[in-house]
OpenMM code with the backbone's topology and positions (N, CA, C; nanometers):
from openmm import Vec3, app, unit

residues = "UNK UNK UNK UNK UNK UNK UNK UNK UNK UNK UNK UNK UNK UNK UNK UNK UNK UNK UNK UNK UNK UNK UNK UNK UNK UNK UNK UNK UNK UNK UNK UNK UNK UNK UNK UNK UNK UNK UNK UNK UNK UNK UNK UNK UNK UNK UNK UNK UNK UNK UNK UNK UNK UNK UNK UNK UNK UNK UNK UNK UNK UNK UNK UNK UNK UNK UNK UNK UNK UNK UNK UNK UNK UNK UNK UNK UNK UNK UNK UNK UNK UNK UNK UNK UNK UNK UNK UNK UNK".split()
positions = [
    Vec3(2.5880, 5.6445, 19.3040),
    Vec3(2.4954, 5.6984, 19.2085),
    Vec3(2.4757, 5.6023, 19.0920),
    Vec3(2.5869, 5.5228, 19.0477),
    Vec3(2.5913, 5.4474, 18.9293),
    Vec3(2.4840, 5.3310, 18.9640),
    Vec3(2.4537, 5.2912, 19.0837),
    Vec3(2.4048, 5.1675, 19.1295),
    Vec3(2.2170, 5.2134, 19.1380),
    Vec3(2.1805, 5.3443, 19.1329),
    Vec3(2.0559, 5.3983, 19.1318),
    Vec3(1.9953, 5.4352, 18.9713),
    Vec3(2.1327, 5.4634, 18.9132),
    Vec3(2.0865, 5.4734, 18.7692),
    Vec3(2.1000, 5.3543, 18.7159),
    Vec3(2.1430, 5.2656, 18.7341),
    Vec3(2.1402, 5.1126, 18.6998),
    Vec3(1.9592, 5.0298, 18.7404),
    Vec3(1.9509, 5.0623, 18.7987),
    Vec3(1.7934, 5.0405, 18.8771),
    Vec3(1.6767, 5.0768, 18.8519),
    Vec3(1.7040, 5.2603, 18.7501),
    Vec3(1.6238, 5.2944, 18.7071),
    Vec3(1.5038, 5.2231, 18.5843),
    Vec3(1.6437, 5.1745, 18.4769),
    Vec3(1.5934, 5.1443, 18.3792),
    Vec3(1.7325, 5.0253, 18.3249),
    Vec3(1.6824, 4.8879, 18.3132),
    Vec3(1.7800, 4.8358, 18.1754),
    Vec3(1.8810, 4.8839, 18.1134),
    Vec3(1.9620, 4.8565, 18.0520),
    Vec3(2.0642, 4.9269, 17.9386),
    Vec3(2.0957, 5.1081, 17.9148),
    Vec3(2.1394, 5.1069, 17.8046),
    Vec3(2.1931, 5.2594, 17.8244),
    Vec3(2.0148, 5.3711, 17.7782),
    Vec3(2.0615, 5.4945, 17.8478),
    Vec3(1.9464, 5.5822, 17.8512),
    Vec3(1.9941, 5.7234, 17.8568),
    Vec3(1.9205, 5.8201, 17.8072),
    Vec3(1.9430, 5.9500, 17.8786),
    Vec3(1.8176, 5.9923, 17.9461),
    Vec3(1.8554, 6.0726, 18.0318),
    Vec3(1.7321, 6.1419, 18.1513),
    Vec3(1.7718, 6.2848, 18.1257),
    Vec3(1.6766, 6.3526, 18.1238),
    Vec3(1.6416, 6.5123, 18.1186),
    Vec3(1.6349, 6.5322, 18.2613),
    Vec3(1.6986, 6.6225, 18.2730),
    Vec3(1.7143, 6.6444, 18.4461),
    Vec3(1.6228, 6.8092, 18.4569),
    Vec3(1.6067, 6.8514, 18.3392),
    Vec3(1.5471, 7.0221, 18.3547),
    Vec3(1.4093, 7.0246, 18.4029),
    Vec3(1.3289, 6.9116, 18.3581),
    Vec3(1.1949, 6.9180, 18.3998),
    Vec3(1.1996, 6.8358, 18.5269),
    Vec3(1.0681, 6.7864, 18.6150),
    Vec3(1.0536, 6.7044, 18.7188),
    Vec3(1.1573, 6.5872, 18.7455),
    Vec3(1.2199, 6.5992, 18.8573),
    Vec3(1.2817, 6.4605, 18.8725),
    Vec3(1.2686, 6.3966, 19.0477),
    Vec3(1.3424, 6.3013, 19.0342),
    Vec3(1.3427, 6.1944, 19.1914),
    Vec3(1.4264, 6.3128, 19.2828),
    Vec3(1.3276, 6.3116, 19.3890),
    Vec3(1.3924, 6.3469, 19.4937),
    Vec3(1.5459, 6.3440, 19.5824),
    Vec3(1.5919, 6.1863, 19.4823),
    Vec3(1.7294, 6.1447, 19.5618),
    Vec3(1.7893, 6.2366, 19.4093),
    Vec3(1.7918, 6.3032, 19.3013),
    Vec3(1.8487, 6.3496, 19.2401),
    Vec3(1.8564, 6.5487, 19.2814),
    Vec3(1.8203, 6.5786, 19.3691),
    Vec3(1.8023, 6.6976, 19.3993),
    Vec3(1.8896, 6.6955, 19.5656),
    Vec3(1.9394, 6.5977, 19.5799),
    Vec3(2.0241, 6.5430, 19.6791),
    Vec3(2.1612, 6.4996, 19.6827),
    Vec3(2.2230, 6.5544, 19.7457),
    Vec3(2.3900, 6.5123, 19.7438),
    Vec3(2.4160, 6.3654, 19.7014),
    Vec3(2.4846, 6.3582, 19.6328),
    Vec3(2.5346, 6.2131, 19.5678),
    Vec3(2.6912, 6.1955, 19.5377),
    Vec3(2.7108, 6.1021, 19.5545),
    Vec3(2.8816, 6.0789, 19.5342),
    Vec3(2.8903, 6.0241, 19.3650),
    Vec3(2.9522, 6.0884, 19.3342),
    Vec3(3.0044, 6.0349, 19.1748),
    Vec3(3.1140, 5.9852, 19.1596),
    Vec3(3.1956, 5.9315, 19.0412),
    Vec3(3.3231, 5.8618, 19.0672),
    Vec3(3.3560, 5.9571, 18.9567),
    Vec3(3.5122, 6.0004, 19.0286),
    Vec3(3.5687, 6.1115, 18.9156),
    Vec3(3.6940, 6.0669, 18.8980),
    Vec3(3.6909, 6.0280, 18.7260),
    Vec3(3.8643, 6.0322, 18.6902),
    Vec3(3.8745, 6.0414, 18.5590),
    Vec3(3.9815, 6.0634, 18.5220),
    Vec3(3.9559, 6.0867, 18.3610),
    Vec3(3.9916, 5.9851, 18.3178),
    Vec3(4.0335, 5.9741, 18.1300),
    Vec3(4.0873, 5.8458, 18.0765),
    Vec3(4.1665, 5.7565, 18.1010),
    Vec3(4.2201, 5.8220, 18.1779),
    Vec3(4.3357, 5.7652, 18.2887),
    Vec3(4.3133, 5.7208, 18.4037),
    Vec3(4.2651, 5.5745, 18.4260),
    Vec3(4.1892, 5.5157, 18.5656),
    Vec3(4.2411, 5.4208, 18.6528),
    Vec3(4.3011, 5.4306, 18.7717),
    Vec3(4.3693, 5.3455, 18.7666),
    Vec3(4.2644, 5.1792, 18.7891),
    Vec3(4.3150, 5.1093, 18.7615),
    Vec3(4.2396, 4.9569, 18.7246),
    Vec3(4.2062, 4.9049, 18.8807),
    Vec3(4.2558, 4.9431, 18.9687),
    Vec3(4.2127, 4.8503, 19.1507),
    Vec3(4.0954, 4.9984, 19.1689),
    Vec3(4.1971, 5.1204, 19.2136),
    Vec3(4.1008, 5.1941, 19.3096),
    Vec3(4.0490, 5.2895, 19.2541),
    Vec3(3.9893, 5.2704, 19.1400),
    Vec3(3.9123, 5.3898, 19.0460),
    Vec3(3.8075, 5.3863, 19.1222),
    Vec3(3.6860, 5.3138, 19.1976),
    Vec3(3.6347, 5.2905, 19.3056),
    Vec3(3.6251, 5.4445, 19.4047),
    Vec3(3.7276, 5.4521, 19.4578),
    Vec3(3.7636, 5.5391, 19.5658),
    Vec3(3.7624, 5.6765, 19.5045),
    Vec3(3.7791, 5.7050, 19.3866),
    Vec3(3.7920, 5.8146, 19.3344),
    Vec3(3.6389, 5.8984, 19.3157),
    Vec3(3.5952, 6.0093, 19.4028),
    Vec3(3.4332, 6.0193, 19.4096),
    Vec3(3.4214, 6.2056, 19.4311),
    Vec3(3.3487, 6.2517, 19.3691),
    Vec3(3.3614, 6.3589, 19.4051),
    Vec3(3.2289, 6.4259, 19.4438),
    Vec3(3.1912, 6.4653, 19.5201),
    Vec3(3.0158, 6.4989, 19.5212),
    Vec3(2.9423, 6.6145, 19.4270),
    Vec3(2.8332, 6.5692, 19.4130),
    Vec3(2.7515, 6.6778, 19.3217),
    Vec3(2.5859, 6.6541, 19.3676),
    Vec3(2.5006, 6.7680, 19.3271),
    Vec3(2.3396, 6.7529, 19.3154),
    Vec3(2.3335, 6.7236, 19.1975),
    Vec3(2.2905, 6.6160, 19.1434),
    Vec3(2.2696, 6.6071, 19.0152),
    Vec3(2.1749, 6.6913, 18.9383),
    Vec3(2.0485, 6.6972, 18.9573),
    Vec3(1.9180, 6.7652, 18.9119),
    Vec3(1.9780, 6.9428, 18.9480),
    Vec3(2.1276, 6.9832, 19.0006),
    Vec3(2.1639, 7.1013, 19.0016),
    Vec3(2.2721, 7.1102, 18.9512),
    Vec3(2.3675, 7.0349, 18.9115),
    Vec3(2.5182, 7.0610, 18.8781),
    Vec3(2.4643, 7.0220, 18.6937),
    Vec3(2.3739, 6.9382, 18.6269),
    Vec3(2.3401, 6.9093, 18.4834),
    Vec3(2.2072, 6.8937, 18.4531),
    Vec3(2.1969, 6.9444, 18.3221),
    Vec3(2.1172, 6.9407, 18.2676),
    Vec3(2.0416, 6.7918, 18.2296),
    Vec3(2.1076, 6.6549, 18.2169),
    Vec3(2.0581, 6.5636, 18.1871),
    Vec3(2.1566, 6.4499, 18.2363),
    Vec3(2.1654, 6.3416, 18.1976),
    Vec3(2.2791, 6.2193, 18.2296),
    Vec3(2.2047, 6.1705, 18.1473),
    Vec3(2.3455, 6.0631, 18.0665),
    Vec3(2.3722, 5.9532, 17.9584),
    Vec3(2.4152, 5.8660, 18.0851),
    Vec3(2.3434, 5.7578, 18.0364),
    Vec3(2.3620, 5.6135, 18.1428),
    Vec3(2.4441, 5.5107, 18.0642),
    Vec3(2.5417, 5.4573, 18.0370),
    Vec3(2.5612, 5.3758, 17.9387),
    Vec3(2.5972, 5.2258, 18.0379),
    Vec3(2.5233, 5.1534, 18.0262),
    Vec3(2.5153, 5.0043, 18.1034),
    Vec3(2.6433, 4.9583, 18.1268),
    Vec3(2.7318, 4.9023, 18.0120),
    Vec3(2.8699, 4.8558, 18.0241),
    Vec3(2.9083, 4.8870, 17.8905),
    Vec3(3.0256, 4.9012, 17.9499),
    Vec3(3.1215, 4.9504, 17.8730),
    Vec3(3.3202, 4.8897, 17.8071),
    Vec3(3.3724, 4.9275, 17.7764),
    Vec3(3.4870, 4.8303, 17.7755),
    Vec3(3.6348, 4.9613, 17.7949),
    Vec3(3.7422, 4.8485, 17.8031),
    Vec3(3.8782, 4.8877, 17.8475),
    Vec3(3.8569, 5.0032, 17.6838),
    Vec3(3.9603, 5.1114, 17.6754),
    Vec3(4.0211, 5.1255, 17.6048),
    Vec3(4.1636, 5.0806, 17.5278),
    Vec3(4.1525, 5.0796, 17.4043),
    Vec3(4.3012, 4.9799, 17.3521),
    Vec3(4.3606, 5.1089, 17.2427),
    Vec3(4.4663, 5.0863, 17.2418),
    Vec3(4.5600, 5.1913, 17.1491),
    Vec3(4.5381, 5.1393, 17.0222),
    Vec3(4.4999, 5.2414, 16.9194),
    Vec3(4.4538, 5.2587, 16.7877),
    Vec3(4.6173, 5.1582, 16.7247),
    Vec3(4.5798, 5.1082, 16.6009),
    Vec3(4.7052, 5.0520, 16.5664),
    Vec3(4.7919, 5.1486, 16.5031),
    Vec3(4.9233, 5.1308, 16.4923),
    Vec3(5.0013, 5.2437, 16.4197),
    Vec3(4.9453, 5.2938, 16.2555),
    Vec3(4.9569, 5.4008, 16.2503),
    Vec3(4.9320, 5.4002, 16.1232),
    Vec3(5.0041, 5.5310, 16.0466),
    Vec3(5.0895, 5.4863, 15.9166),
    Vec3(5.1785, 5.5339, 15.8596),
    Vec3(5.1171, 5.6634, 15.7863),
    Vec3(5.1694, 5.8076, 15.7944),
    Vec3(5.1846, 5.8957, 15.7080),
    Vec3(5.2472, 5.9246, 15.6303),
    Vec3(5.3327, 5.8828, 15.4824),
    Vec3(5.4145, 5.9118, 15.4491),
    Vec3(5.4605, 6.0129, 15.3681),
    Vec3(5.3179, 6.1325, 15.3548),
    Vec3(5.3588, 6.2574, 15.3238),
    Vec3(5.4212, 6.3730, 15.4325),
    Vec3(5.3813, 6.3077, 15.5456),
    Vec3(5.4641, 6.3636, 15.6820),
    Vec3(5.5405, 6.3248, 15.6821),
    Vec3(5.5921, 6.1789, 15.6835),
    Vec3(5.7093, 6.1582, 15.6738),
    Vec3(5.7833, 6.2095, 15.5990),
    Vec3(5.8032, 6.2218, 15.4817),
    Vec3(5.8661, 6.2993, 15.4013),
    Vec3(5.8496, 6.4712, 15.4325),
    Vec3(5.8270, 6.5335, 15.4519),
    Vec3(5.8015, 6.6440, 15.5714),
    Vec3(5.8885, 6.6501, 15.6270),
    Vec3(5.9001, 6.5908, 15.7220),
    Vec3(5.9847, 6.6160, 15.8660),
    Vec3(6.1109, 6.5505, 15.8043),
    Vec3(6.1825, 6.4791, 15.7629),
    Vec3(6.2839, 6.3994, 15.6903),
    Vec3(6.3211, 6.5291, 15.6258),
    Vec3(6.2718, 6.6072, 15.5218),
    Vec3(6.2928, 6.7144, 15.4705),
    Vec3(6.3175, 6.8240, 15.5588),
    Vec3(6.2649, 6.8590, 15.6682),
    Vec3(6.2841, 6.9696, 15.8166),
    Vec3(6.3836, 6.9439, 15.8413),
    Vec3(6.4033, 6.7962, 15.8639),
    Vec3(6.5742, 6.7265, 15.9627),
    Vec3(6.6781, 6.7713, 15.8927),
    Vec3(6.6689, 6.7559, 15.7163),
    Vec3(6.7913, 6.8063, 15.6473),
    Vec3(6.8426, 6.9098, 15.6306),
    Vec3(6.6943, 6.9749, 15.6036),
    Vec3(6.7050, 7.1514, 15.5979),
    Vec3(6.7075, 7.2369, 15.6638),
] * unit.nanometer
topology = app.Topology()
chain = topology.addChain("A")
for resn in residues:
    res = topology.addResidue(resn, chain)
    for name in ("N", "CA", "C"):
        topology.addAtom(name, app.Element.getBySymbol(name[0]), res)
């Protein structure tokens, strides 16, 4: 499916799926299903089927995209003092 919405149009888009649409969208399609958690080789394989123009109301296309990275640490130190205070008391 990703390789038909890639074809449609250039870069990222949304499509309204409620009014008129393509025939191959009113048609079984394989999607790739996984959550934030992907594994990096066979996220590929992971597919689950749907009618698109029946299972949603619209699709966000976003062209490319990137890895996620862990936010840097960042200190609370009125919590800290909080819980330091819980531990004693």
């Amino acid at each position: 499916m990703e390789a038909r919405l890639a074809d449609v149009v250039r870069g990222d888009y949304y499509a309204d799926l409620r009014t008129g649409t393509a025939r191959w969208l009113n048609s079984p399609q394989a999607q790739r299903s996984f959550g934030a958690n992907s594994p990096r080789f066979v996220y590929r394989f992971h597919t689950a089927p749907l009618v698109p123009a029946q299972d949603y109301d619209g699709l966000a296309f976003v062209a490319r995209s990137t890895c996620s990275h862990p936010l840097p640490r960042t200190e609370f130190p009125r919590l800290k003092a909080t819980v330091r205070a819980r531990r004693s008391g």
